[in-house]
C-alpha positions as CSV (number, residue, x, y, z in Angstrom):
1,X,103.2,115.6,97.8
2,X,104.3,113.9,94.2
3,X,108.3,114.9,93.6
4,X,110.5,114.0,90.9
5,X,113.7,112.0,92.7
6,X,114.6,111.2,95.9
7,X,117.6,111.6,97.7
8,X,118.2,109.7,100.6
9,X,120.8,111.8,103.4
10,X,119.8,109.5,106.3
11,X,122.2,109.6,109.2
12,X,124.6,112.0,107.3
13,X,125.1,115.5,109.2
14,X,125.8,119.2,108.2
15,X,126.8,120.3,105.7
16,X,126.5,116.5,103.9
17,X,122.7,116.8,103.1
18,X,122.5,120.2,101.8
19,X,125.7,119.8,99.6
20,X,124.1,116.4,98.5
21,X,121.0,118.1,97.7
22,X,122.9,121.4,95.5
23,X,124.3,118.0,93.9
24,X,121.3,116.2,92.9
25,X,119.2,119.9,92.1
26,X,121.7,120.6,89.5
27,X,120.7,117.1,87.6
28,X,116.8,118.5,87.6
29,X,114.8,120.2,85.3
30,X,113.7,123.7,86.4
31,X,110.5,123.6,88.4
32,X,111.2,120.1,89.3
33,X,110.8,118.5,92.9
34,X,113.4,116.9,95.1
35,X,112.2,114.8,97.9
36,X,115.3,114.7,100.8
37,X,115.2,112.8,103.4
38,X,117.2,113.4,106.5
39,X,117.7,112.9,110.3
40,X,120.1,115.8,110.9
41,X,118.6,118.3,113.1
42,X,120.7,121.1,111.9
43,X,118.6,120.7,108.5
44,X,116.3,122.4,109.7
45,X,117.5,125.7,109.6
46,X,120.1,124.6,107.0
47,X,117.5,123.7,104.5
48,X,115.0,126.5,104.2
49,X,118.4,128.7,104.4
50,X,120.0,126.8,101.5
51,X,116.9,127.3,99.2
52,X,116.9,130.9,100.3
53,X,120.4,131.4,99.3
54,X,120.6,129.5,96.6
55,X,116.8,130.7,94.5
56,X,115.2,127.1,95.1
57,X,111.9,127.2,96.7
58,X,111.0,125.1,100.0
59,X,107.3,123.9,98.7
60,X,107.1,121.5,102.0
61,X,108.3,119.5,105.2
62,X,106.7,116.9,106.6
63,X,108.2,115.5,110.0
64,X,107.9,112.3,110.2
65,X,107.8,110.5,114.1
66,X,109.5,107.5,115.0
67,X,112.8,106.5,116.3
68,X,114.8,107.5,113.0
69,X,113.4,111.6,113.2
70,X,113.5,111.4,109.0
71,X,112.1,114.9,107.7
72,X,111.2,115.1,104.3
73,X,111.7,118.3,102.5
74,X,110.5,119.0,99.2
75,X,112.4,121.7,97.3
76,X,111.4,123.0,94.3
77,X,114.4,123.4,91.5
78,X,114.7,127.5,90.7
């Protein structure tokens, strides 16, 4: 899936990612796409919930295996 940054919330846990992703969301363009990265398990409730809330649009998640557990979710600015 082609996105527009990255943001990279490796080994940080809730509520870091999501507030670093409102953060970096607020730099985009609407309709843009934010790659995030992140090992938290909690993010992934906390994610899809955050878009909810929030009028951003989840427009992927691919789990990646491995020892790190990275997840990269692709939200769509709203």
């Amino acid at each position: 899936m082609t996105y527009d940054d990255d943001l990279d919330a490796i080994g940080l846990l809730c509520p870091l990612p999501v507030l670093k992703a409102r953060k970096r969301l607020k730099s985009l363009e609407k309709g843009q796409v934010l790659r995030l990265q992140a090992t938290d398990p909690a993010a992934v409730i906390d994610v899809p919930h955050f878009c909810a809330e929030q009028g951003h649009k989840l427009v992927g998640q691919d789990d990646q295996s491995g020892p790190e557990g990275v997840t990269f979710y692709f939200i769509k600015r709203g």
